[in-house]
C-alpha positions as a printed Julia matrix, in Angstrom:
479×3 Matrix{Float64}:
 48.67  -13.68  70.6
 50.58  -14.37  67.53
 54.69  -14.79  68.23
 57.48  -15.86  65.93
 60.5   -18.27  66.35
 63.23  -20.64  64.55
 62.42  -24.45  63.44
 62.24  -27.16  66.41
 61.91  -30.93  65.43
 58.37  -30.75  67.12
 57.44  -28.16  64.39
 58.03  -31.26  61.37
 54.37  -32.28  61.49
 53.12  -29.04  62.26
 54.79  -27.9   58.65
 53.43  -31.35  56.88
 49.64  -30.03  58.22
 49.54  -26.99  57.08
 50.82  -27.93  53.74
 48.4   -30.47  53.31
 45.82  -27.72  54.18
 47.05  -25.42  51.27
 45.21  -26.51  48.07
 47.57  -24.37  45.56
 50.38  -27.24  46.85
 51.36  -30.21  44.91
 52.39  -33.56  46.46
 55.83  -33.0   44.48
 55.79  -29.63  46.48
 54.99  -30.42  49.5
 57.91  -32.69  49.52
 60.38  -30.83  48.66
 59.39  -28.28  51.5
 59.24  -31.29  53.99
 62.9   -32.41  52.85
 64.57  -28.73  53.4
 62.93  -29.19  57.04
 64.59  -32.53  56.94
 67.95  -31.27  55.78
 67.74  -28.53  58.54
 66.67  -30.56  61.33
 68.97  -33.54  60.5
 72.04  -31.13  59.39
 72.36  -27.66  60.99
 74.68  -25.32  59.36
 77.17  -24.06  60.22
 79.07  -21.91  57.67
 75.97  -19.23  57.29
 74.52  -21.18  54.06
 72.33  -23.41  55.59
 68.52  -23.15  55.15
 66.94  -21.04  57.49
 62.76  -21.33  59.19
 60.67  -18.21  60.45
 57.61  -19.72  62.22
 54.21  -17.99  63.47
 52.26  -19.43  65.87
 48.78  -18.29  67.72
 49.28  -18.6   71.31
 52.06  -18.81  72.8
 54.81  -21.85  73.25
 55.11  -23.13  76.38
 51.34  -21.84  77.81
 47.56  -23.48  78.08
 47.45  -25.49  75.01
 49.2   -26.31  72.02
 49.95  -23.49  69.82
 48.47  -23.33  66.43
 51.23  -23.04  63.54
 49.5   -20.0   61.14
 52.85  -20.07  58.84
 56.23  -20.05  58.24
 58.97  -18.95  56.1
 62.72  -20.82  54.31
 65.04  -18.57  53.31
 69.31  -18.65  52.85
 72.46  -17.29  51.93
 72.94  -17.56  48.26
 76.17  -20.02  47.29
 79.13  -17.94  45.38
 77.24  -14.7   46.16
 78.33  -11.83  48.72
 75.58  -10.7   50.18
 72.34  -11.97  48.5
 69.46  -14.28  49.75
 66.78  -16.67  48.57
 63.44  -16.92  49.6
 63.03  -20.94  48.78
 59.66  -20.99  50.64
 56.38  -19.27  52.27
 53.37  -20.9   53.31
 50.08  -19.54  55.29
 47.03  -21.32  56.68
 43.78  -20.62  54.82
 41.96  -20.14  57.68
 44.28  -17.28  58.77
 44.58  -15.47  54.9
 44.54  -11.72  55.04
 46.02  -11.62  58.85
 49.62  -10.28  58.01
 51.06  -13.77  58.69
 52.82  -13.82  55.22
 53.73   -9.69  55.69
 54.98  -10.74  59.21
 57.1   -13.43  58.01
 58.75  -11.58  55.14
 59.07   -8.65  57.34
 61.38  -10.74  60.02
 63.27  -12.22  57.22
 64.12   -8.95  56.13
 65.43   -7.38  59.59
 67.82  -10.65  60.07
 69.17   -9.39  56.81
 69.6    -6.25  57.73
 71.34   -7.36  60.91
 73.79   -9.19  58.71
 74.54   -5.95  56.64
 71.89   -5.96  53.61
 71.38   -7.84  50.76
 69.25   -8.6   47.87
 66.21  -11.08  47.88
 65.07  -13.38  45.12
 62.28  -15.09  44.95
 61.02  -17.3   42.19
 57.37  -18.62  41.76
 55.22  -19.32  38.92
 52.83  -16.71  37.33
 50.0   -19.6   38.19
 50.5   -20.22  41.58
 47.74  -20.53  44.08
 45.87  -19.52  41.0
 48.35  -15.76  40.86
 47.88  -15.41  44.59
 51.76  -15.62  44.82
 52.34  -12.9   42.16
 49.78  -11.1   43.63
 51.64  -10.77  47.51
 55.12  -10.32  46.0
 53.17   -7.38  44.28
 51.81   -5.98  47.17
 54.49   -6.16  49.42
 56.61   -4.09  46.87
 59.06   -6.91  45.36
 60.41   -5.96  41.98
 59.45   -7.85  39.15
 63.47   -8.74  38.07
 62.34  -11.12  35.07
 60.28  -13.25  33.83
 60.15  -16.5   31.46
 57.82  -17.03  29.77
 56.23  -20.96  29.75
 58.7   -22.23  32.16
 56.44  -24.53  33.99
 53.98  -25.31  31.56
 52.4   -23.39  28.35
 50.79  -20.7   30.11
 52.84  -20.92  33.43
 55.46  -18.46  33.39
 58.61  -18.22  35.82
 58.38  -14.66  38.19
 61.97  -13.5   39.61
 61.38  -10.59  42.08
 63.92   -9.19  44.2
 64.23   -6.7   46.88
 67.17   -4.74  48.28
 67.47   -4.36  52.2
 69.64   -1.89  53.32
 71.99   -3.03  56.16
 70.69   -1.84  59.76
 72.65    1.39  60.85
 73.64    1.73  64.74
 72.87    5.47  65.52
 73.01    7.11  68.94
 69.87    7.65  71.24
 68.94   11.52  71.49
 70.67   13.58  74.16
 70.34   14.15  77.78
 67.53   16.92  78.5
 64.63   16.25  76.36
 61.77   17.01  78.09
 59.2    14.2   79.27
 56.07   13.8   78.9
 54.66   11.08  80.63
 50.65   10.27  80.35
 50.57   13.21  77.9
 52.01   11.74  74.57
 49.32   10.0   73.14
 49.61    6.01  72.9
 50.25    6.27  68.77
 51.8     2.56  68.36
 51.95    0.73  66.08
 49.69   -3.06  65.31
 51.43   -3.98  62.01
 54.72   -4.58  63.04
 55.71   -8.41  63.22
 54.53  -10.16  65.87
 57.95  -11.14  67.19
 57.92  -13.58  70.14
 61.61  -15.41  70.89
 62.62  -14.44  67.58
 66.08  -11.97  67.28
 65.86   -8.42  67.41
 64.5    -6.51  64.91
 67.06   -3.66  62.98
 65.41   -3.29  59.9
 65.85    0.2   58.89
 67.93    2.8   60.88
 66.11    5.02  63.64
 67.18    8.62  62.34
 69.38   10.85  63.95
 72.55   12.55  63.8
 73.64   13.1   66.72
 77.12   11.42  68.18
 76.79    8.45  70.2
 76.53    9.89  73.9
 76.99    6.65  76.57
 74.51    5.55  78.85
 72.57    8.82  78.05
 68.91    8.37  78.84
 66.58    9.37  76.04
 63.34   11.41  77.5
 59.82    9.93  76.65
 59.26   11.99  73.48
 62.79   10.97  72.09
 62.39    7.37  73.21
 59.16    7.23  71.51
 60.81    8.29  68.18
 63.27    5.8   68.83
 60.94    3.02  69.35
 59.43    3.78  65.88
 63.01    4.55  63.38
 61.92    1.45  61.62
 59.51    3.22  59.68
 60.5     3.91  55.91
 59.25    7.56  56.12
 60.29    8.51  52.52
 58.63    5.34  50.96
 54.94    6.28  52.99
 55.43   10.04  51.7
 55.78    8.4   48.28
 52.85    6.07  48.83
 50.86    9.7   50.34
 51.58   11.47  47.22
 50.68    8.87  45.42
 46.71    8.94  46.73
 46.72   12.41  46.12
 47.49   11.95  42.36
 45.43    8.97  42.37
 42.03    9.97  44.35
 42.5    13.51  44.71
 41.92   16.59  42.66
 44.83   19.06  42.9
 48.9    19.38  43.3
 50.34   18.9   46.74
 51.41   22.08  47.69
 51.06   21.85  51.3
 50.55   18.97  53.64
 49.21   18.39  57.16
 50.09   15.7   59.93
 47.88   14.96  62.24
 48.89   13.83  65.43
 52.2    14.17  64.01
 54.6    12.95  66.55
 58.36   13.5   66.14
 57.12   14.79  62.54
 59.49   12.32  60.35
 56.81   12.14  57.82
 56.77   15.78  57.32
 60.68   16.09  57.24
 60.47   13.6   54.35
 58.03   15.93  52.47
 60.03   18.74  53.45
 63.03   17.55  51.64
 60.64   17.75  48.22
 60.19   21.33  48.95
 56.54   20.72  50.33
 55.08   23.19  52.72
 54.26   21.19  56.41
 52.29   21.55  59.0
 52.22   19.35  61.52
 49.85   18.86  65.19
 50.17   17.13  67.95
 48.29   16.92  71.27
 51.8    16.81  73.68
 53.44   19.91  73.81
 56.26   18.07  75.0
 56.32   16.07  71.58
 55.7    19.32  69.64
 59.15   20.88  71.17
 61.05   17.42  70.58
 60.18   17.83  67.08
 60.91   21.37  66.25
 64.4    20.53  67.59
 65.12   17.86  65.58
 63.9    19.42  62.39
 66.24   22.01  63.12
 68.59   20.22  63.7
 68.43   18.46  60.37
 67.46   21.89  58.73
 63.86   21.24  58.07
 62.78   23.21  60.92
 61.62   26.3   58.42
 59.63   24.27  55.91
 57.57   23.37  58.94
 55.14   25.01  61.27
 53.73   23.14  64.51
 49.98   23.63  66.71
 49.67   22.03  69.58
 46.21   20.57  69.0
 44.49   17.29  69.49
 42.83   15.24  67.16
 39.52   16.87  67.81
 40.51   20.43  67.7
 41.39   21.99  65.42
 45.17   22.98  64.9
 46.52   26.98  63.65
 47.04   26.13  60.25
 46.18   27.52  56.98
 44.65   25.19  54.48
 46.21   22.24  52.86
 46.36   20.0   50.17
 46.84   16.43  51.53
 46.33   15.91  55.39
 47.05   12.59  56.51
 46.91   10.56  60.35
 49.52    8.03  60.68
 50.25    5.15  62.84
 46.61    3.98  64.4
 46.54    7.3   65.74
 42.93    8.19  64.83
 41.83    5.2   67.15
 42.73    7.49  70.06
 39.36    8.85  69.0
 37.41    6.5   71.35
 33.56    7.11  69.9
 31.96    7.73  66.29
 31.17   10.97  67.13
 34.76   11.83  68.09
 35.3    10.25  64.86
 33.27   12.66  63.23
 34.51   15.52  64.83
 37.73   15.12  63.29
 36.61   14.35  59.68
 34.26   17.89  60.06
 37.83   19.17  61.08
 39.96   17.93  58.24
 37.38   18.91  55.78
 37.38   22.39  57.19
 41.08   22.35  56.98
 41.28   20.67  53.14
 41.09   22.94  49.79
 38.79   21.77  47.49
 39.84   18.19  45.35
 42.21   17.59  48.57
 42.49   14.3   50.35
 42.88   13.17  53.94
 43.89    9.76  54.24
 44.17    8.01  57.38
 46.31    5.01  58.67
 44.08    2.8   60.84
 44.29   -0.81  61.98
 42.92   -3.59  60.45
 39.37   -4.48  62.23
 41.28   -8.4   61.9
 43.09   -7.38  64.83
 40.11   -7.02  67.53
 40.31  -11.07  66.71
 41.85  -13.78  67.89
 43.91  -14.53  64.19
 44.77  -10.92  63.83
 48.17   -8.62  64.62
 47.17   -8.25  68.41
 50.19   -8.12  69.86
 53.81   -7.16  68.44
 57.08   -7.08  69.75
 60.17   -5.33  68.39
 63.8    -3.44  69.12
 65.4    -1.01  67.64
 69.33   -1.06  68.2
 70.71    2.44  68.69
 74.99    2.01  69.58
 75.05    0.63  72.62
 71.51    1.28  73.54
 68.63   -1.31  72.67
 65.0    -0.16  72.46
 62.53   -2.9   72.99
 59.05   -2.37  72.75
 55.83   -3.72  73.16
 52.44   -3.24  71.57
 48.63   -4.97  73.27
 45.75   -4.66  71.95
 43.82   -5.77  74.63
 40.99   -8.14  72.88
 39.63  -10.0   75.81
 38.47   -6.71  77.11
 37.43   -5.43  73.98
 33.31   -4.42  73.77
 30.04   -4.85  71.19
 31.18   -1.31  70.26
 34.84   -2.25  69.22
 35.88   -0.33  71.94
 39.17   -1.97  73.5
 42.42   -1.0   76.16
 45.84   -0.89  74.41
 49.03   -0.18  76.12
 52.53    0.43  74.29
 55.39   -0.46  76.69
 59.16    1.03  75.57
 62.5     0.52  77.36
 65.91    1.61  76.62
 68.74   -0.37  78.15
 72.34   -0.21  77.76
 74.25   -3.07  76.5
 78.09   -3.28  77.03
 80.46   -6.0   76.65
 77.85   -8.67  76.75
 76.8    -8.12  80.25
 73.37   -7.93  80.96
 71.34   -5.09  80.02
 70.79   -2.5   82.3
 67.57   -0.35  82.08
 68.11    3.32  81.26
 64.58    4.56  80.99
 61.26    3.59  80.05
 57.62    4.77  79.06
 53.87    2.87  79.53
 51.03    4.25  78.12
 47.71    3.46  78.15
 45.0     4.02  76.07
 41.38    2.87  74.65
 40.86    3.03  71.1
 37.44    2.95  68.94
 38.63    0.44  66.13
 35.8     0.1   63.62
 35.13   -2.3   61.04
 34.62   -1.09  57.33
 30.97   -0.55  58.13
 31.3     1.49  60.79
 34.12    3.85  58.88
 31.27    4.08  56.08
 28.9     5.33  58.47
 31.09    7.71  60.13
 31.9     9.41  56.65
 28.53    9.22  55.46
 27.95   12.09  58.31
 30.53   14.42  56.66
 29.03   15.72  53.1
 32.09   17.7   52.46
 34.34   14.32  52.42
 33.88   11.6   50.06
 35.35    8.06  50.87
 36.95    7.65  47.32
 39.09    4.32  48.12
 39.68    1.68  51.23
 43.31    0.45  51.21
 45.23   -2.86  52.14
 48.53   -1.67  52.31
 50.77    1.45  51.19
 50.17    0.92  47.57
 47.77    2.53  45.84
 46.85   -0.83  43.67
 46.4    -2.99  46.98
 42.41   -2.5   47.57
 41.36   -3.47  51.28
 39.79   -6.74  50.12
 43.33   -7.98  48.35
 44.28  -11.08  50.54
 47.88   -9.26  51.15
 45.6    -7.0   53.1
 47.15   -6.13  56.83
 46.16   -2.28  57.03
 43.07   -0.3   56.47
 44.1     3.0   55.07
 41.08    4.93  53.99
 41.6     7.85  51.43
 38.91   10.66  51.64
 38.4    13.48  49.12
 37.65   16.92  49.61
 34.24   17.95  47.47
C-alpha cells in the first residue's frame, strides 16, 4: 500500500538515498535538497513560511518492515506574496517511474492549498533536466508554461517558470434528507488515481457541487453520499479533455454525448452547459432518480435523458457522437467477453467517425508499486466525507481478475468534538483489469471500433507510455 505523510528526522537518510539513486541529480543538487530538510528538521516554522515535505512511502509506517520511501515533495509560502506558493522540490525513485508517485505528490500539495484558500504555484526547472523529463511532467500534469529564459543555466539550458492556479476549497452542504438508498445496487465505480493519502490532512481540493443550504446533521442517502465522496473531480476540465479526443481521434462534431454508467451524471451536466445533447445510463435506478433531481435542480434536467441500463445492455438512447465510461467503471465488467459485449454495444450506439473513450485503471496498480489503495475526504459544512478505495492485489488472479471494495462515511463535526458517524456505504466488487495486451485483444473482436490512441492522462498529448503516465484511457473510433 502506498500512504503519504509530513517529514520525520528518521526520513533524513531516506531523502539522501533516493537522491543518490536519481541520476538527473547533481552533487550541488542534492545538497541543497538535503539542507532545506536540514533547515526544516533543525528549525520548524512557525509563521506559515517555512518549508514544507509531502512523503510517499510503500507499506505502511509502523507495520512488518521498514517502509520503502518512493518520493517526496518541498513546497512553501512565497515571502511578500498573499497567497502564492513555490514548489522548491520533487523527487521519485526510478524503480517506481510511471506509478503516480510524482501525480500523487503534486496532487496533495495542491489540496493543502486549497485548504488554505487558493493560490498560485511556481515552479522553476531547467529545460534539460533529467534530460526534459521535468518539462515533460509539468506538461502533463497541466502546469502553464508562465516564461521562459532562454540559456539560464548553460548555452542550451533554458529556465521553465510554470504556474498553476488552485482554487480555494468551498464548504457546501451534504444533499437533503430523503434520497433514496441503494445499498448493494450502485455499482462500486471508485476511483484508483486519487492520492494515496495515509496520515496526511484531509483532502478539499475542489468543491463537491451542490446548491443546496447547509441542512445539520442531515444524513445523505447512498446515491448522494456517493456523489459526495467524488466532488473532487474537475468535471468541466475532463469534458474539455473528452471533446478534445473527439476532435483529435474522431471523425465528426459532438452533437450528442453518452455516459455510461453515468452516476450522479456531473459529466453530462458539464456538457449540458455547452448546449450538448446527453444521455446518460446507469445500472441503479436509485442513482438514475438521484441524478434527474439534481439536474433539475440545477436546470440541466431537460438537456438530459436517463436509461436505466447496465454496462452490458444496452440503454434507450438514440445514437451519439462521443460515448464515454468514466471512473474505472468498465472494470465492473469482470471477463473479456463482458468486455466485448459492451464495445459491440457502444459501437451499435456510435454514428459513424464517433468515439467511445473509456477511463480505466492503470494495469500498474494490480502491483505492488502501483495506486492500490487511496484514501481521501471531502469536507461538506459541518459534514466530513472520508473514503476509502482497495484494490485487493493479494487476491488478485493469472486472469487480472481481483476484489475491490470502496468504503464511504459521513460524520458530523461540531465544535471540535469528535466526529460522530451519520451514515455510511461498503461496496464490494471484482473487477477484470487488463493490461494493454489484453485491451488490444478485446478490441480486435469488435470490427466496427478501431483503437485509434492509448492515453496516460487527460491530455490528449500524454501517450500511455509517457513516464507521467497514471491512467489508461483508451480512445476508440467508430468505422
Amino acid at each position: 500500500m502506498i500512504t503519504q505523510r509530513g517529514l520525520r528526522a528518521e526520513d533524513r537518510p531516506l531523502i539522501a538515498a533516493l537522491l543518490d539513486s536519481v541520476p538527473a541529480f547533481t552533487d550541488d543538487e542534492r545538497a541543497v535538497a538535503l539542507e532545506l530538510v536540514d533547515v526544516t528538521l533543525g528549525q520548524p516554522s512557525t509563521d506559515g513560511y517555512g518549508y514544507r515535505f509531502v512523503l510517499s512511502f510503500l507499506g505502511a509506517p509502523g507495520g512488518d518492515g521498514a517502509p520503502r520511501l518512493l518520493g517526496y515533495l518541498c513546497y512553501g509560502r512565497t515571502p511578500m506574496t498573499q497567497s502564492t506558493y513555490d514548489l522548491y522540490w520533487i523527487a521519485t525513485s526510478p524503480d517506481f517511474a510511471r506509478s503516480g508517485v510524482a501525480r500523487g505528490l503534486v496532487a496533495t500539495m495542491e489540496s493543502e492549498i486549497a485548504r488554505e484558500g487558493g493560490g498560485l504555484v511556481r515552479v522553476e526547472t531547467g529545460s534539460r533536466e533529467g534530460h526534459g523529463a521535468a518539462v515533460r511532467f509539468y506538461d502533463a500534469v497541466q502546469f502553464t508554461r508562465a516564461a521562459v529564459l532562454a540559456d539560464f543555466y548553460a548555452p542550451g539550458d533554458d529556465l521553465m517558470i510554470y504556474t498553476r492556479r488552485v482554487a480555494p476549497a468551498r464548504a457546501s452542504a451534504a444533499p437533503s434528507a430523503g434520497e433514496a438508498s441503494a445499498r448493494g445496487e450502485a455499482p462500486a465505480r471508485a476511483r484508483s488515481d486519487a492520492p494515496a493519502r495515509g496520515d496526511a490532512p484531509a483532502r478539499g481540493d475542489a468543491p463537491a457541487r451542490g446548491d443546496a443550504p447547509a441542512r445539520g446533521d442531515t444524513p445523505p442517502g447512498e446515491p448522494a453520499l456517493y456523489d459526495a465522496a467524488f466532488g473532487y473531480r474537475d468535471y468541466a476540465a475532463e469534458r474539455d479533455f473528452l471533446l478534445a479526443c473527439a476532435r483529435r481521434f474522431g471523425g465528426r462534431p459532438v452533437q450528442r454525448v453518452l455516459s455510461w454508467a453515468c452516476g450522479p451524471a456531473r459529466h453530462l451536466e458539464a456538457f449540458a452547459e455547452l448546449g450538448v445533447g446527453c444521455a446518460g445510463a446507469d445500472g441503479s435506478a436509485a442513482m438514475i432518480a438521484f441524478a434527474e433531481r439534481a439536474a433539475g435542480a440545477r436546470g440541466a434536467g431537460a438537456c438530459i435523458r436517463f436509461s436505466c441500463a447496465e454496462l452490458d445492455e444496452r440503454p434507450d438512447v438514440a445514437p451519439v457522437d462521443l460515448s464515454f465510461v468514466p471512473l474505472s467503471a468498465i472494470h465492473q465488467l469482470a471477463t473479456p467477453a463482458a468486455l466485448e459485449r459492451h464495445l459491440r454495444l457502444a459501437a451499435s450506439l456510435l454514428l459513424p467517425g464517433g468515439v467511445h473513450v473509456i477511463e480505466a485503471t492503470h494495469p500498474a496498480d494490480l502491483t505492488p508499486s502501483g495506486v492500490n489503495r487511496t484514501e481521501w475526504t471531502e469536507l461538506r459544512g459541518e459534514q466530513s466525507i472520508d473514503a476509502r478505495f482497495r484494490i485487493h492485489i493479494e487476491r488478485s488472479t493469472p486472469d487480472r481478475v481481483v476484489p475491490v471494495t470502496l468504503e464511504v462515511v459521513c460524520s458530523a463535526r461540531r465544535n471540535g468534538g469528535a466526529p460522530r458517524e451519520l451514515s455510511s456505504i461498503r461496496q464490494e466488487a471484482t473487477w477484470y483489469v487488463p493490461d494493454l495486451a489484453g485491451w488490444r485483444r478485446v478490441a480486435e473482436r469488435v470490427p466496427e471500433l478501431s483503437l485509434v490512441a492509448t492515453l496516460g492522462d487527460f491530455n490528449v498529448d500524454v501517450p500511455f507510455e509517457h513516464a507521467a503516465a497514471w491512467r489508461l484511457i483508451l480512445v476508440l473510433k467508430r468505422l
